[in-house]
TIVOVO-26370 format. One record per atom (N, C-alpha, C, O): residue in one letter; x, y, z. Coordinates in steps of 0.2 Angstrom, whole numbers, plus 2048, in hexadecimal, padded with zeros to 3 digits. Layout:
<sites>
AXYZ...
</sites>
This chain:
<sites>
X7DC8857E3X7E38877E2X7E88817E4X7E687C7E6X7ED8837E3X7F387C7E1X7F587C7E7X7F68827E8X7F78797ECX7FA8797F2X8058777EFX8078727ECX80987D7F2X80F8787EFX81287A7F6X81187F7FAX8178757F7X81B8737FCX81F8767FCX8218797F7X823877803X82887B802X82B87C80CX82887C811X83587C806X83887C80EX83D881810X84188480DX83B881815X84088B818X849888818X84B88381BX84E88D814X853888813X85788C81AX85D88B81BX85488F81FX857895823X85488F82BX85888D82FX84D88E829X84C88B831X849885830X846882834X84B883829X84787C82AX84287982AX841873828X83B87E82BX83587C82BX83387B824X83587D81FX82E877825X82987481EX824877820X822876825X82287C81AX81987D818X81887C811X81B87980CX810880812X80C87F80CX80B88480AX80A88880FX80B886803X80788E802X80388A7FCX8048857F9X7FC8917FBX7F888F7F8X7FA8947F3X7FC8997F5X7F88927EAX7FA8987E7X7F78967E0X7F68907DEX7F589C7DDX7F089A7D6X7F88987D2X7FE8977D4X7F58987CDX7FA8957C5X7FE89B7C3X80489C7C1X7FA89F7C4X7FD8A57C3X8018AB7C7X8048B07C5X8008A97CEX8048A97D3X80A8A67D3X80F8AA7D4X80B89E7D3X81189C7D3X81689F7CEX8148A07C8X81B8A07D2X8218A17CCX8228A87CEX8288AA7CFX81C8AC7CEX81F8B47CDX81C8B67D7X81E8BB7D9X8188B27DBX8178B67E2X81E8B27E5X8218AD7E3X8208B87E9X8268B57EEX8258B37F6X8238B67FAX8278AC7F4X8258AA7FCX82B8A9802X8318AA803X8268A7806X8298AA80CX8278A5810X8228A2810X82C8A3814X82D89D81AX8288A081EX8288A681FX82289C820X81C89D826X81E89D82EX81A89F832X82489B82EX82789B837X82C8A2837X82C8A583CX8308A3833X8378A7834X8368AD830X8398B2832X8328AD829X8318B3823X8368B281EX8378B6819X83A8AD821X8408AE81BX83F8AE812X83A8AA810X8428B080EX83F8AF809X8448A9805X8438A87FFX84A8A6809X84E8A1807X84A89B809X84A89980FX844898802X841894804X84388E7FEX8478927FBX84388A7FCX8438847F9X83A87F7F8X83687E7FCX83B87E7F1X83487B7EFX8368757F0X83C8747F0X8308707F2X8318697F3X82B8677EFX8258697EFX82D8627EDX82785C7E7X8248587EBX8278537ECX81E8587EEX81D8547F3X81A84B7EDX81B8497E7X8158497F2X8148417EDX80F8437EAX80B8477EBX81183D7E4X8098407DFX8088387DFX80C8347E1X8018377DDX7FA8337DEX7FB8307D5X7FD8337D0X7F982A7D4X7F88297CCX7F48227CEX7F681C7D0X7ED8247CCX7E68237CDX7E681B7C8X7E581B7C2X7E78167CBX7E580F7C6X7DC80D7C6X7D88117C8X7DC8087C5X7D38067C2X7D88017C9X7DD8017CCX7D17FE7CBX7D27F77D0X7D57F17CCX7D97ED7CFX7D37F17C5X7D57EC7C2X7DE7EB7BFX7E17E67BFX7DF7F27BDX7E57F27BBX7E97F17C1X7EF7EE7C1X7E57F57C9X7EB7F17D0X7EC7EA7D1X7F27E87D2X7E67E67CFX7E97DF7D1X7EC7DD7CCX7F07D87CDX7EB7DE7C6X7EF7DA7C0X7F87DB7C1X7FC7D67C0X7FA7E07C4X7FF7E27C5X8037DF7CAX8097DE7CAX7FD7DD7CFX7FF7D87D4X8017D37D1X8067D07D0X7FC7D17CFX7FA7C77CDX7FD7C77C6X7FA7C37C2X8027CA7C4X8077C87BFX80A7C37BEX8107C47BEX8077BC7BCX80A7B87BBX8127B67B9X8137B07B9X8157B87B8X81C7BA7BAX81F7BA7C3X8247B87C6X81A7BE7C4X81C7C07CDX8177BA7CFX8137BD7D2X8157B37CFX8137B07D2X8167A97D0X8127A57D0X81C7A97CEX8217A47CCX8247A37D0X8287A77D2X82479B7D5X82679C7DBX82379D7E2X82779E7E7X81C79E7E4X81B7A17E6X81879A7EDX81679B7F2X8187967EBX8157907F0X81D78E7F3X81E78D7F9X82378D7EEX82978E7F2X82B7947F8X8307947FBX8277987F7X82B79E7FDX8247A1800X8217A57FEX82379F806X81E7A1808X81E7A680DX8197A6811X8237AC80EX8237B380BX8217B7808X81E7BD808X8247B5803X8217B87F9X81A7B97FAX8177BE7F8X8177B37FDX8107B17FDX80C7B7801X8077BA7FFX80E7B7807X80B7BB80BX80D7C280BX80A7C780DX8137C4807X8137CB804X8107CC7FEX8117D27FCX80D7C97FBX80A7C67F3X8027C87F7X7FF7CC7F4X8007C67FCX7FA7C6800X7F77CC803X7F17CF803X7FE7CD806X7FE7D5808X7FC7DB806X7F77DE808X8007DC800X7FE7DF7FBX7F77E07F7X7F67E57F5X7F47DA7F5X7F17DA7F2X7EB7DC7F8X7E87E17F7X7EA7D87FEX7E67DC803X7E57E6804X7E07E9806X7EB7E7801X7EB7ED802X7E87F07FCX7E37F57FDX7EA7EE7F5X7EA7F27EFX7E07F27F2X7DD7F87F3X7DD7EC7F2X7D67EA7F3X7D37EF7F9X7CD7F17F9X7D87F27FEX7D47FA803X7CF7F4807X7CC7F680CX7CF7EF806X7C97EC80BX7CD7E7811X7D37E5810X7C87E8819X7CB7E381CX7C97DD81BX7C37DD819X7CC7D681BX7CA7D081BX7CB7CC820X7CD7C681FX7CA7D0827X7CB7CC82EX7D17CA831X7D67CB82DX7D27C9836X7D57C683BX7DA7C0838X7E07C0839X7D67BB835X7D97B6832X7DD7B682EX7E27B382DX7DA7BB829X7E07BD821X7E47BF825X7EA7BD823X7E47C382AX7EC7C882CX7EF7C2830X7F57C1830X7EC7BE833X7F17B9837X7F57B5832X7FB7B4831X7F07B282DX7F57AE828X7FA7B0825X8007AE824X7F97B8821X7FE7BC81EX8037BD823X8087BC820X8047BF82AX8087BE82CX80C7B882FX8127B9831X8087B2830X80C7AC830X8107AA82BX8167A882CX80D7AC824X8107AA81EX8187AF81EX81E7AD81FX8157B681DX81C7BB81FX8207B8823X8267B9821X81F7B4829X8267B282EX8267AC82CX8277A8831X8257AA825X8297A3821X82679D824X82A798825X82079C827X81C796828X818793822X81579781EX81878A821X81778881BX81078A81CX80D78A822X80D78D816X80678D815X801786816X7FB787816X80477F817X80077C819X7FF779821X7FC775823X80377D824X80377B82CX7FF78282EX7FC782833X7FF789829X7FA78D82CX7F178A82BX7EC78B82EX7F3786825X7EA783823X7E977E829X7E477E82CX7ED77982BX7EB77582FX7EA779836X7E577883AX7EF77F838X7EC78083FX7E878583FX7E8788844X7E2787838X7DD78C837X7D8786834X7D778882FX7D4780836X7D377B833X7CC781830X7CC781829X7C8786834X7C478B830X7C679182CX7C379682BX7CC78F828X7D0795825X7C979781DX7C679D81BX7C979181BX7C4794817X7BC795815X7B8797811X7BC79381CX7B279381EX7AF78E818X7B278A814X7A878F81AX7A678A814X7A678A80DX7A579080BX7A778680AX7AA788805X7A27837FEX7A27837F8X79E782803X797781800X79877C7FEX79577A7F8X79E776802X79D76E801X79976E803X796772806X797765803X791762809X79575D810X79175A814X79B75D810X7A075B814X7A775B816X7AA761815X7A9757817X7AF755818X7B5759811X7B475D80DX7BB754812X7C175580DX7C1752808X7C4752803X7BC74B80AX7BC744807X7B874A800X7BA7487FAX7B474D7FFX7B074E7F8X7B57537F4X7B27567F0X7BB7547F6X7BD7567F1X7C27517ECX7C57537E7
</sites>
């Protein structure tokens, strides 16, 4: 059954009532703290279910990453985000950079004072082989 929202316009409380299809519209309801029947229907948030793939393309819209080495807030809200649409932690260190980047530090003084920012990266050395 359909859960719909609803607010007492006499005391203010928000409930929920459960009611079939055929129910809403014609059962009259009634505030769960007071019994008032001066209630008000509220729309609560609706959900709109994307693929993983359609999230990040939305993200990484080449259009919105114009710019994006000049302001390195954009960056780490750009980052942000995309950590989030992804549901996964990526450690201690994504959340420090993303946050250094957000309080406008250049992204190459966070690489130099993270010299392990990107772990191995399956060279055979130094900086010299790239």
């Amino acid at each position: 059954m359909p859960t719909y929202q609803y607010r007492c316009l006499d005391c203010q409380r928000r409930f929920e009532v459960f009611l079939t299809y055929a129910e809403y519209g014609q059962k009259q309801i009634h505030c769960t703290r007071c019994g008032s029947e001066h209630v008000q229907r509220r729309i609560g948030r609706i959900r709109v279910a994307k693929s993983e793939e359609s999230r990040l393309e939305s993200i990484a819209d080449p259009a919105s990453l114009e710019g994006m080495e000049e302001d390195p807030k954009a960056l780490g809200q750009m980052m942000r985000k995309m950590s989030n649409e992804m549901g996964e932690d990526l450690g201690p260190e994504f959340k420090e950079v993303v946050d250094r980047l957000e309080s406008g530090q250049d992204p190459e003084e966070i690489e130099k004072s993270l010299p392990d920012l990107g772990g191995d990266m399956g060279g055979a050395g130094g900086e010299d082989d790239f």
